[in-house]
Structure formats: C-alpha cells, structure tokens
Biopython code that builds the backbone (N, CA, C, O; Angstrom):
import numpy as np
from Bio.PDB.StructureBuilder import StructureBuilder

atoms = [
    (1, "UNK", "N", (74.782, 255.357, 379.554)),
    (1, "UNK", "CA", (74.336, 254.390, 378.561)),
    (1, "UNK", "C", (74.248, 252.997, 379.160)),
    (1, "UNK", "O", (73.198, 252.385, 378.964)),
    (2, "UNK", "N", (75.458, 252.264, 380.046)),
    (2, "UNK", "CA", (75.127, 251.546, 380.756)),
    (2, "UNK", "C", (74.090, 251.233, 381.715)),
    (2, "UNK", "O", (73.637, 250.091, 381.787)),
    (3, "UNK", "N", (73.680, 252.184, 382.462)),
    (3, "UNK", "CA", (71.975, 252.030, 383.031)),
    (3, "UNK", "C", (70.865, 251.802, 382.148)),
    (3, "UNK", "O", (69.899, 251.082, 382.402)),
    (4, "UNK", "N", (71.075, 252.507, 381.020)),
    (4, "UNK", "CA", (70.033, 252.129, 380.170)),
    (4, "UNK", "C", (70.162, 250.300, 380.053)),
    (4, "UNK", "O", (69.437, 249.551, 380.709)),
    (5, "UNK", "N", (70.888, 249.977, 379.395)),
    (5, "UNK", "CA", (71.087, 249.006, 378.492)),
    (5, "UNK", "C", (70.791, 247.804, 380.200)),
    (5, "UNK", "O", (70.286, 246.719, 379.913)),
    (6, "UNK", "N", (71.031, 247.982, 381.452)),
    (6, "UNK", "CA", (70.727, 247.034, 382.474)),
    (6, "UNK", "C", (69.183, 247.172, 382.698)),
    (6, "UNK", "O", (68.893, 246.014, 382.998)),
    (7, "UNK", "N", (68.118, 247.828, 382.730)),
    (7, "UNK", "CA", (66.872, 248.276, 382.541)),
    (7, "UNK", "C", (66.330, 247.436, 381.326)),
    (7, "UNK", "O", (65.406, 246.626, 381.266)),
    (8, "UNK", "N", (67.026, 247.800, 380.578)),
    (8, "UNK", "CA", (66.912, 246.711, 378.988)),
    (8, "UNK", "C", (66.605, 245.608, 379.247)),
    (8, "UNK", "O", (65.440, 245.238, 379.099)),
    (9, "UNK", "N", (67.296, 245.025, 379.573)),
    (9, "UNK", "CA", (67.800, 243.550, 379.842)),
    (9, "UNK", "C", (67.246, 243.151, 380.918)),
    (9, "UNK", "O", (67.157, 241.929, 381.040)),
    (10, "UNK", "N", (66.726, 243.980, 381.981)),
    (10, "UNK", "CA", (66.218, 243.607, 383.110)),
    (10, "UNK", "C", (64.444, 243.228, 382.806)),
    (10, "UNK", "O", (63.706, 242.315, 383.178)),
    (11, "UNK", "N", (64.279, 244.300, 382.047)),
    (11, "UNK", "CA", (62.830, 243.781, 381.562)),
    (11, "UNK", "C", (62.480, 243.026, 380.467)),
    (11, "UNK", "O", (61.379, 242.497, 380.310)),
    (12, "UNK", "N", (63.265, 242.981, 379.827)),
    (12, "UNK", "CA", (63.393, 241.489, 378.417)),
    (12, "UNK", "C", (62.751, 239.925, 379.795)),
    (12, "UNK", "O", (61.767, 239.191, 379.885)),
    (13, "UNK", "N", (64.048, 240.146, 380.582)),
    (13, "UNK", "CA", (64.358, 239.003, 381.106)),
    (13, "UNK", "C", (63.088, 238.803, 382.353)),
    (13, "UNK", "O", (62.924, 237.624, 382.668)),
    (14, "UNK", "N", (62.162, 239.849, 383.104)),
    (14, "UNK", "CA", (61.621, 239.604, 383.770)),
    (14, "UNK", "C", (59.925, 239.517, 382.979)),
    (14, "UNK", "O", (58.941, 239.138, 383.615)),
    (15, "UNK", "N", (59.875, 239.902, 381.659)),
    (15, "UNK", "CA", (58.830, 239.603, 380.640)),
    (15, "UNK", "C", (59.000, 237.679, 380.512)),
    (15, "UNK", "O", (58.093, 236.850, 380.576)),
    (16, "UNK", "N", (60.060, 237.515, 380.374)),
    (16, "UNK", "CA", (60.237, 236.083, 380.270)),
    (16, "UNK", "C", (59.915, 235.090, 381.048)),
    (16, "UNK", "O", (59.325, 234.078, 380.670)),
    (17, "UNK", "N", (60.323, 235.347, 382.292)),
    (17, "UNK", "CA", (60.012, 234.843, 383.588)),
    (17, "UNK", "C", (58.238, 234.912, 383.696)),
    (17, "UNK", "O", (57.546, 233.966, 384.071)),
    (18, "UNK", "N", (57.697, 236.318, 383.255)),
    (18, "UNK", "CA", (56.360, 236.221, 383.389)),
    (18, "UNK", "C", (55.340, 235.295, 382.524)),
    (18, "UNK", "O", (54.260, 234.816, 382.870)),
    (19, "UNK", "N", (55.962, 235.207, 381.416)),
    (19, "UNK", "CA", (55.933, 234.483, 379.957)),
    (19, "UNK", "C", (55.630, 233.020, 380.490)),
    (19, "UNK", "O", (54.528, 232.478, 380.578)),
    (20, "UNK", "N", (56.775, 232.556, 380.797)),
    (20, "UNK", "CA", (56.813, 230.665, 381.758)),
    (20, "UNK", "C", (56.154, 230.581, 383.000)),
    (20, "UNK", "O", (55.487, 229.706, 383.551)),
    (21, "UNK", "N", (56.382, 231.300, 383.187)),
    (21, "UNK", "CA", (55.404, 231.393, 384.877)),
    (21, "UNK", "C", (54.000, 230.937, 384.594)),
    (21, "UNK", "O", (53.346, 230.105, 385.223)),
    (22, "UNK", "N", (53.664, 231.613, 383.564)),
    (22, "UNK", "CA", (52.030, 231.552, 383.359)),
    (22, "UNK", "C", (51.488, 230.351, 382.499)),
    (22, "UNK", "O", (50.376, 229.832, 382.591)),
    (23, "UNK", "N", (52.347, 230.075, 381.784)),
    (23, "UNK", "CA", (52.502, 228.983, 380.724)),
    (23, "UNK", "C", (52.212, 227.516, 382.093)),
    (23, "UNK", "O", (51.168, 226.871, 382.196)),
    (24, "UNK", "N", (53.085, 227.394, 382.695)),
    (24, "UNK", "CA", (52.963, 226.578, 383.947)),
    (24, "UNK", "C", (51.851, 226.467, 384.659)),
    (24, "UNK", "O", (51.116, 225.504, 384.877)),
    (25, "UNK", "N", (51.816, 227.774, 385.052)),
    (25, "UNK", "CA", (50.327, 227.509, 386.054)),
    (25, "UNK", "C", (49.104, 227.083, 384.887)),
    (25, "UNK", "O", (48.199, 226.267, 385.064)),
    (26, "UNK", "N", (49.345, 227.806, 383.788)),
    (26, "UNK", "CA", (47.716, 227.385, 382.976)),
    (26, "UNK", "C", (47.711, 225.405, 382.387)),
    (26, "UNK", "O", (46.762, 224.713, 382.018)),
    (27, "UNK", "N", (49.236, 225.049, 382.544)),
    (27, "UNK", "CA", (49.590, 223.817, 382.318)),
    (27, "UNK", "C", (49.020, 222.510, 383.844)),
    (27, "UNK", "O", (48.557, 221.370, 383.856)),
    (28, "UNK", "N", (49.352, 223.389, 384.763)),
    (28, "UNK", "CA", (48.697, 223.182, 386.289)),
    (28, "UNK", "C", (46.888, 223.126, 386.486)),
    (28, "UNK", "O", (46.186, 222.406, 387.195)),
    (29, "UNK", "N", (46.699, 223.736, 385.950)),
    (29, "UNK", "CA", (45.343, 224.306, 385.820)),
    (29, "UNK", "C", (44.465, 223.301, 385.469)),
    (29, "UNK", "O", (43.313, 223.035, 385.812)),
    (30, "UNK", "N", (45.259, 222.801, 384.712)),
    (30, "UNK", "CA", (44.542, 221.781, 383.042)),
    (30, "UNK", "C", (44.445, 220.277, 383.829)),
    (30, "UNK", "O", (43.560, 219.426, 383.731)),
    (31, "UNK", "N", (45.618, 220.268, 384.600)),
    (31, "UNK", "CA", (45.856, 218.726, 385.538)),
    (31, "UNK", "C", (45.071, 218.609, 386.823)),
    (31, "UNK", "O", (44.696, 217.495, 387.187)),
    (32, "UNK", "N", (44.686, 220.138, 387.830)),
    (32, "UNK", "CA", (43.731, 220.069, 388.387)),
    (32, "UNK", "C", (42.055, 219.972, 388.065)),
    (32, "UNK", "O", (41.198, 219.739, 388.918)),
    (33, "UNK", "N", (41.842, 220.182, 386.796)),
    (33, "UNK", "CA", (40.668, 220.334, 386.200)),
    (33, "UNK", "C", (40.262, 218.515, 385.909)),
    (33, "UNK", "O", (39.172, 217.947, 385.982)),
    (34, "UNK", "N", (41.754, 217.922, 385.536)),
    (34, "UNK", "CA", (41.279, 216.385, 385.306)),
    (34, "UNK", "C", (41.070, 215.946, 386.841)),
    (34, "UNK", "O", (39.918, 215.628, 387.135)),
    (35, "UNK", "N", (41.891, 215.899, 387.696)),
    (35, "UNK", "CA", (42.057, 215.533, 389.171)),
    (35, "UNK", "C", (40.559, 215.808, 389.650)),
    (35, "UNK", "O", (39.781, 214.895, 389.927)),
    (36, "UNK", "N", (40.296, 216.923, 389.705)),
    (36, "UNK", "CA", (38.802, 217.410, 390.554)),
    (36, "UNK", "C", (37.759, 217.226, 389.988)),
    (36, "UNK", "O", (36.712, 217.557, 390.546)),
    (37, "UNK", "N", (37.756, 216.516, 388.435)),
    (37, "UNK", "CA", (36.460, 216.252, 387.890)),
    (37, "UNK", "C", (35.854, 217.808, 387.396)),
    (37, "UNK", "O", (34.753, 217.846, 386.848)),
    (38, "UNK", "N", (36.439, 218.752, 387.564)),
    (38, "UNK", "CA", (36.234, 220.146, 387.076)),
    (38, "UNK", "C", (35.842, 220.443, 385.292)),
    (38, "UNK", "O", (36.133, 219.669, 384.380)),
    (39, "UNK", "N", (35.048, 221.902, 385.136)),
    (39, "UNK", "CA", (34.999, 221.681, 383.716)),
    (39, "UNK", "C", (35.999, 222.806, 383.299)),
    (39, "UNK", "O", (35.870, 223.957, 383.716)),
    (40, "UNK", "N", (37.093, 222.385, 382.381)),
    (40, "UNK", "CA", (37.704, 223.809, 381.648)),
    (40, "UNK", "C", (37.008, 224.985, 381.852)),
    (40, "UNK", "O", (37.330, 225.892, 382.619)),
    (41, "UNK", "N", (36.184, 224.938, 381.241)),
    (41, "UNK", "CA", (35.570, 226.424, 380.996)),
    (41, "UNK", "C", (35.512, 227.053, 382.131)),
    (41, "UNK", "O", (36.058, 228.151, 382.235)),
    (42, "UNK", "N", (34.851, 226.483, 383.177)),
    (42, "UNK", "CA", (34.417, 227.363, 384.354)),
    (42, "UNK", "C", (36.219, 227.985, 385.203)),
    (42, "UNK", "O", (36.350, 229.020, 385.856)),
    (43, "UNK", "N", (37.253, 227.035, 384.908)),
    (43, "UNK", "CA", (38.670, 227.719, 385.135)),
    (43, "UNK", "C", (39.150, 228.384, 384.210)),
    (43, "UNK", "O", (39.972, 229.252, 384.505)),
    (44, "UNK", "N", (38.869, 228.223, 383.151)),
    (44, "UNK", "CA", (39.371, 228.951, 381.929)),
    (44, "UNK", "C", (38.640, 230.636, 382.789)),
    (44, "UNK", "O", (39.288, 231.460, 383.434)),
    (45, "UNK", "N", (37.147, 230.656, 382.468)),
    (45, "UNK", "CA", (36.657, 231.460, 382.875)),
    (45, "UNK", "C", (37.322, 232.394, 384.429)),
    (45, "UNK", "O", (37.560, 233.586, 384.625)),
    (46, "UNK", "N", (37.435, 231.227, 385.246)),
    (46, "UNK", "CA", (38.230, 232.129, 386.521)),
    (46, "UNK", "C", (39.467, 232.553, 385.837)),
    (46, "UNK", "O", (39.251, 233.765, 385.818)),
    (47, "UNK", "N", (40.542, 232.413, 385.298)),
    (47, "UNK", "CA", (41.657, 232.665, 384.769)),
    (47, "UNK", "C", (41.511, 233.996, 383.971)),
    (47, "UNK", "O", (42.432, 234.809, 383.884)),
    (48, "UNK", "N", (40.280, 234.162, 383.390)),
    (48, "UNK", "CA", (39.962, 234.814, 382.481)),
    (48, "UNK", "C", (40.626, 234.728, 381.016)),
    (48, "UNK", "O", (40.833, 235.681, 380.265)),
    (49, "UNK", "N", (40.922, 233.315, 380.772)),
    (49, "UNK", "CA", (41.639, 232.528, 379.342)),
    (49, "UNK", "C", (40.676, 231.424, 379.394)),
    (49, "UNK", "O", (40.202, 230.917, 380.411)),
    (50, "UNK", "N", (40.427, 231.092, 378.079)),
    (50, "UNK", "CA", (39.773, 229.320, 377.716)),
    (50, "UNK", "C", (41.025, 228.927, 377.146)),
    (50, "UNK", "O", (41.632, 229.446, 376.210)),
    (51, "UNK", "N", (41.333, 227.903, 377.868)),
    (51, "UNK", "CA", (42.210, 226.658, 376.908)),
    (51, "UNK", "C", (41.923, 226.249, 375.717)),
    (51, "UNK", "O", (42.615, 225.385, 375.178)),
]
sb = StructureBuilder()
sb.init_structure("model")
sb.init_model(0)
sb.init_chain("A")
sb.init_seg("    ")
for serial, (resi, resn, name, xyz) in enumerate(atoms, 1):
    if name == "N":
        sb.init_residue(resn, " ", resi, " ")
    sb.init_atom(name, np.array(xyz, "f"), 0.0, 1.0, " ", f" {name:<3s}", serial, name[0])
structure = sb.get_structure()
C-alpha cells in the first residue's frame, strides 16, 4: 500500500511542476514577443496556444 500511495504523490507533484513550468515559459514568451518586436500569434501559434 505504501508504493502505491509514493507513485500517488509522485505524480500529483510532478503534474505540478509541469503545471508552473509552462505557466513560466508562456509568461517568457509574452516578454520575448515585446523585446523582438514579434507578433503573439505567430508564437502563440509555434507553442501551439494563443495567449
């Protein structure tokens, strides 16, 4: 029961990590798009997300 319940918790917690991770870079994304004179869409589009 204990293996289960570390598996549990191991993927709660590495869903999370994936969760902020991405949140960041698309937050990154948004600041290179002002920097480079870039248009959203066409990174939204590479990302395969529109802001």
């Amino acid at each position: 029961m204990l293996g289960i319940t570390v598996w549990i918790i191991f993927f709660i917690g590495s869903y999370f990590i994936i969760f902020f991770a991405a949140d960041i870079f698309l937050e990154n994304l948004k600041d290179i798009c002002v920097i480079y004179n870039l248009s959203p869409f066409i990174i939204g589009m590479l990302d395969l997300r529109i802001l």
